[in-house]
N, C-alpha and C positions, 0 to 999 in steps of 0.2 A: 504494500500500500504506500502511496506516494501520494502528499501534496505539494500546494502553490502555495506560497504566500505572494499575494501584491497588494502593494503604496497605491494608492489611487491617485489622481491629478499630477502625473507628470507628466507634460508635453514631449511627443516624439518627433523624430525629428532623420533622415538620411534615407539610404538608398536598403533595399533590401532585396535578395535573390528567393524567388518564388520555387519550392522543388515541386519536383513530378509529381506526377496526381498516383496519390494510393489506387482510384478507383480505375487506376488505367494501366498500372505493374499488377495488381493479382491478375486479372485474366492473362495477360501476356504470359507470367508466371507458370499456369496451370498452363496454357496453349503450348509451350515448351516441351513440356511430356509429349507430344507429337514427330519432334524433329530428331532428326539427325545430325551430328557435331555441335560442336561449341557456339551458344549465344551468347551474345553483348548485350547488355541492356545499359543502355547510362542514364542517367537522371533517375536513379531508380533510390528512393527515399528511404531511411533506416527507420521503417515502422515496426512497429509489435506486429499486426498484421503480415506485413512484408514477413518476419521473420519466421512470425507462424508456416506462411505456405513455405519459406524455405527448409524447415524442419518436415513438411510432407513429404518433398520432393525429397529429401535425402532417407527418408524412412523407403520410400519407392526405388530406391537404388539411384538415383540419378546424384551427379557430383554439384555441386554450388559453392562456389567461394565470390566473397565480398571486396572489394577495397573504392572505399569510402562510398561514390555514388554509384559505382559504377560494382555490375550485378553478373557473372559469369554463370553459365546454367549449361550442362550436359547430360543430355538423357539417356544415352547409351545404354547405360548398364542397368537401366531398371528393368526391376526382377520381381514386384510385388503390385499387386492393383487391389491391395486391400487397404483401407484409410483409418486407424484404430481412433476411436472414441476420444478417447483426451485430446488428439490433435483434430478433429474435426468441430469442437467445441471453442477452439480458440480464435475461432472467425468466422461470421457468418458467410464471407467470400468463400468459404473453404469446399463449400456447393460445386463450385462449379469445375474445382476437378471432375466431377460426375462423368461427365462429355469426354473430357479429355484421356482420362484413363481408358475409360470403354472403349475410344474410338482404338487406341493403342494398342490395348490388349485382349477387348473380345469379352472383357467382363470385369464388374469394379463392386465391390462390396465397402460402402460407410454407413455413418451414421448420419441423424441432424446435425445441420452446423447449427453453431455456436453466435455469440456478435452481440450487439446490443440491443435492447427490447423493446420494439419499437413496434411493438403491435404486428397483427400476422402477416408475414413474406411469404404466402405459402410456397413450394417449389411441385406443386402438380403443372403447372407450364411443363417445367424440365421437364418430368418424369412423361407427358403427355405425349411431349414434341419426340422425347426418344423413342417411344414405344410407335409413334407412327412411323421411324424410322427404322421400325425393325429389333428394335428392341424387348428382352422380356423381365419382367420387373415384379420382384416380390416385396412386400415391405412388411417387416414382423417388427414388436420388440423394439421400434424404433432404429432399425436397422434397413438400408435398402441394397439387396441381393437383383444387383442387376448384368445381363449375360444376350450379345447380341451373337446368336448361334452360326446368325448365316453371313453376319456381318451388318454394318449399316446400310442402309440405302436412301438416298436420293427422294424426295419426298414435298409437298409443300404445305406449309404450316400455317397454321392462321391464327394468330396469338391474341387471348380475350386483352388482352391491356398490353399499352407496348412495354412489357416488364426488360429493364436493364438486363439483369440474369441472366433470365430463359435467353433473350436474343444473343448474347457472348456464350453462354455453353453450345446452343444451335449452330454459330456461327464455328466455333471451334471443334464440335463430332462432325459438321456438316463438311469439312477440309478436304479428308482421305474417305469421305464415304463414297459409296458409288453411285454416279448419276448424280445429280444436278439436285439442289435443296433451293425451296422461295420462301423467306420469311416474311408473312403477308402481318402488319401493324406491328412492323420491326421501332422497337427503340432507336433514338436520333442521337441519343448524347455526345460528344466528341471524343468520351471513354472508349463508343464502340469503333467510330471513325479508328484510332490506332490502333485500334484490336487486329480491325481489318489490317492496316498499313502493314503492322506487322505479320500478320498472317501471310500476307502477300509476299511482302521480302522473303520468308521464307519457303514462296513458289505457289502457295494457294493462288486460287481463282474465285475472290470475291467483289462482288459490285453493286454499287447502290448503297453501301455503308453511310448512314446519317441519312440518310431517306426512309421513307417509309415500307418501300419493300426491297428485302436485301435478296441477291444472289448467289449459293454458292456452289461453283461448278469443281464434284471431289476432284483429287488429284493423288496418284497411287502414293506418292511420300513427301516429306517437307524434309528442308534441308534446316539447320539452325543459320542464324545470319546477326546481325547488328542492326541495333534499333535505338532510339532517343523517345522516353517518356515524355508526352506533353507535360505542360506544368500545370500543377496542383489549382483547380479555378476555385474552387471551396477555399483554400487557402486563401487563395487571392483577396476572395471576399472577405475574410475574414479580418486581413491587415487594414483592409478599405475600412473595417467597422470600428477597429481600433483608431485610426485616424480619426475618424468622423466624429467618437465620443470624448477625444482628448484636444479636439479643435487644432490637429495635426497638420502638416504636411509631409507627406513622406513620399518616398518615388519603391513603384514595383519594378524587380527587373524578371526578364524572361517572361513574361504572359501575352497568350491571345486575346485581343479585345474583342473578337466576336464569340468566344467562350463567353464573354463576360456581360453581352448582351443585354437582360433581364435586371442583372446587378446594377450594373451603371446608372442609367434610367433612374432605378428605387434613391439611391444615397444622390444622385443633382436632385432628385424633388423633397432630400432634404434638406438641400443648400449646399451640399459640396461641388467643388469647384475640380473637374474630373481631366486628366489632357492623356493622350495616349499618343506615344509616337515609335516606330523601330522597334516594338514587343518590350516595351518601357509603360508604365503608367504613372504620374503624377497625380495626387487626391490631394486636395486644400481642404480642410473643412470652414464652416463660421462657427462665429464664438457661440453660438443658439440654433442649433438646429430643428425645421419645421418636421411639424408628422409627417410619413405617407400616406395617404389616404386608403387604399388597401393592397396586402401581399396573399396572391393566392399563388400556393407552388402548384405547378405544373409539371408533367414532363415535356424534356429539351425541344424547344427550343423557350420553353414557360419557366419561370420562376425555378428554381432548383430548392428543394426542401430539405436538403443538407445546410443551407445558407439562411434559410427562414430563422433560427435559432440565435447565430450570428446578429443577425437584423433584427429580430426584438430586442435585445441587447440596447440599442440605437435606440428603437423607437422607444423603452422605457425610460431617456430621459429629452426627449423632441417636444416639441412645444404643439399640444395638439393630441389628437388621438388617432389612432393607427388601428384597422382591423386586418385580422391574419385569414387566410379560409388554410388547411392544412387538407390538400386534397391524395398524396399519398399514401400514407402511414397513418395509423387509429390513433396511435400512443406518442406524439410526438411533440406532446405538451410537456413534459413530465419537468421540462426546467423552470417551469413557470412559478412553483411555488418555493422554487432555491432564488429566483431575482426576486421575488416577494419580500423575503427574510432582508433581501438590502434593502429595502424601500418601495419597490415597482409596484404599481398597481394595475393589475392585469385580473382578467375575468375570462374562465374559458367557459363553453357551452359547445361539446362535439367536436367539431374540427372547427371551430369559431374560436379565435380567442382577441378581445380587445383589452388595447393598451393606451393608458391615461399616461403623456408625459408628465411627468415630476420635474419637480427643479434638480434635485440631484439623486443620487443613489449613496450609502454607506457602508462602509465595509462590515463584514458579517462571518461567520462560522458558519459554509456552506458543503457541500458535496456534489460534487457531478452526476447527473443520470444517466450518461451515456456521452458518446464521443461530442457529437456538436451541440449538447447541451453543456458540457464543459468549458466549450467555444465561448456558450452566450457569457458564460461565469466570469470566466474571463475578461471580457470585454465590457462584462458591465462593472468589475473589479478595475480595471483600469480608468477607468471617470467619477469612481465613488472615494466618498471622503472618509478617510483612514485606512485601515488593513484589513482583506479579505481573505479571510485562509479557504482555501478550494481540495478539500477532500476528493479519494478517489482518483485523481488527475493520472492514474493509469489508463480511464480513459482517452485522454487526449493521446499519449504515447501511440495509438491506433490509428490516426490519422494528422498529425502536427509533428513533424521532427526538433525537436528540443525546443518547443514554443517560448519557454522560458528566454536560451539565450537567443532567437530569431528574435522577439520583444525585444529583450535585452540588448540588444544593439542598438535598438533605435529610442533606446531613453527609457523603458519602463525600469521602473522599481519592481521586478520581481524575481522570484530565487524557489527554487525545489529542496525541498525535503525528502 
């Protein structure tokens, strides 16, 4: 167990390097169990998560070694398509080995993943999408015993919600299966977009990646190759939100501005002053920031519900009142009554929750509920008056690489325990 302590009201202030997006190294990660010789991965971020799948893949025989961003992965020698329980719980990402082992080896026995609780993900997509692929599938005991006899095939799927997952596990059994796979209300996010990119460097045949219907024509083997992580856009938002409650300026480096789409828009309507140039971003905040009038997350190209948490954060102390709609996740309230304990006054009702700015917020003895509810903690801990100690903050380790000293560079008061 690990906290935070942070001083609240210090102005930040310089340039900082944005890393890879967790949500776009695990599937690459698991998609590696498919190829042949040695992959590169750079920008690839020192998560818990990260490390989690890296402890699968070497349980699976496959070689992994690290040095600093940069991620070496050989699959050669795996020799196991079984995923034991304790490592299948320390990420809910840890799913989508599913696809990838099977397609490899003909058959994959795990259990549920693990991750944070965030109301039901169920994974019958996956399970659905594979069995029309040829798959055959037992689930006892919370255990799923799955075995593709004749091999995968070629198929086209048509997904009740564009689920992030299902569309990266599909896209990745769909590589070396035989005949041609359409993933009809495919997820858009830019996660999947490098799924594909990578997939492809390594000789797949996929198309349509961030559009609605994606293509995948198998191909009898993938070669391993080198690849570059996009950067971290949840991150992104995240230092946007720390700027904006500490009446900041601070400059991003390495980010896409049309990742950031949705984002940008929300923080200028609450008076930040936004400049992007060369995969650089620049955020001004004012000394008084206005509500948003309302954030409803969406899937990409909509609102991102990893960021909504971040962004109450803000809106708890905006001048004005800010409605949220949370149209992903059931349970994705859950920090609303840890910004309570510093001052916020927030009301939810279902996937509704509205937010009364305050004048300020106050440091508190709080706990994180999960990864980007840590985030809001955070963020509302840096604009609050005195010291908020932030329990838990193993969450963050799952998607923030040492957020303390990434702050810490740019002037906060804060320090891990």
């Amino acid at each position: 167990m690990s906290r935070l302590l942070v001083t609240g009201r210090e102005k930040l202030s310089g340039e900082v390097n944005v890393q890879g997006a967790k949500n776009s190294a695990l599937p690459i990660i698991a998609a590696s169990v498919l190829t042949k010789g040695e992959n590169v991965l750079f920008n690839c971020p020192a998560l818990s998560d990260i490390e989690a799948s890296s402890q699968i893949l070497r349980y699976l025989g496959c070689n992994v070694k690290r040095f600093h961003t940069t991620m070496l992965i050989t699959a050669d020698g795996l020799c196991r398509n079984d995923i034991p329980d304790v490592l299948m719980r320390k990420t809910r990402s840890s799913i989508i080995f599913l696809g990838a082992v099977l397609a490899r080896t003909g058959a994959v026995k795990l259990s549920l993943p693990g991750g944070c609780e965030l109301g039901p993900r169920p994974i019958d997509m996956h399970l659905n999408a594979l069995i029309q692929m040829g798959a055959e599938i037992v689930e006892k005991h919370g255990v799923i015993d799955c075995t593709a006899p004749k091999g995968l095939k070629g198929t086209k799927i048509a997904l009740s919600f564009p689920s992030v997952g299902a569309t990266e596990d599909i896209m990745i059994a769909a590589s070396t299966a035989d005949g041609t796979t359409t993933i009809i209300n495919a997820a858009c996010e830019p996660e999947i977009c490098d799924l594909a990119d990578y997939l492809n460097s390594c000789g797949a045949k996929i198309s349509g990646a961030g559009e609605g219907v994606v293509v995948i024509d198998g191909v009898s083997s993938l070669n391993g190759t080198q690849h570059t992580i996009i950067p971290d856009r949840i991150v992104a938002a995240t230092l946007m939100s720390a700027a904006a409650v500490t009446q900041s300026k601070i400059t991003l480096k390495g980010i896409v501005q049309s990742h950031l789409g949705t984002v940008i828009p929300v923080l200028e309507e609450a008076g930040c002053k936004i400049r992007s140039s060369g995969g650089n971003l620049t955020i001004s905040a004012p000394q008084k920031l206005s509500a948003i009038r309302t954030i409803r997350t969406m899937p990409y190209p909509g609102f991102p519900t990893d960021a909504q948490a971040p962004l109450m954060a803000v809106a708890s102390i905006a001048e004005g009142t800010t409605v949220f709609v949370e149209n992903i996740f059931e349970n994705r309230y859950r920090h609303t009554g840890e910004l309570s304990r510093m001052g916020a006054k927030i009301k939810t009702e279902g996937k509704v929750a509205v937010v009364e700015g305050v004048r300020s917020l106050y440091g508190a003895k709080v706990d994180a509920p999960d990864l980007r509810g840590g985030a809001a903690l955070v963020i509302a801990a840096l604009s609050a008056d005195g010291v908020t100690d932030i329990g838990n903050s193993e969450y963050l380790e799952r998607g923030y690489e040492n957020i303390e000293l990434m702050l810490g560079s740019l002037g906060a008061s804060i320090s891990k325990l």
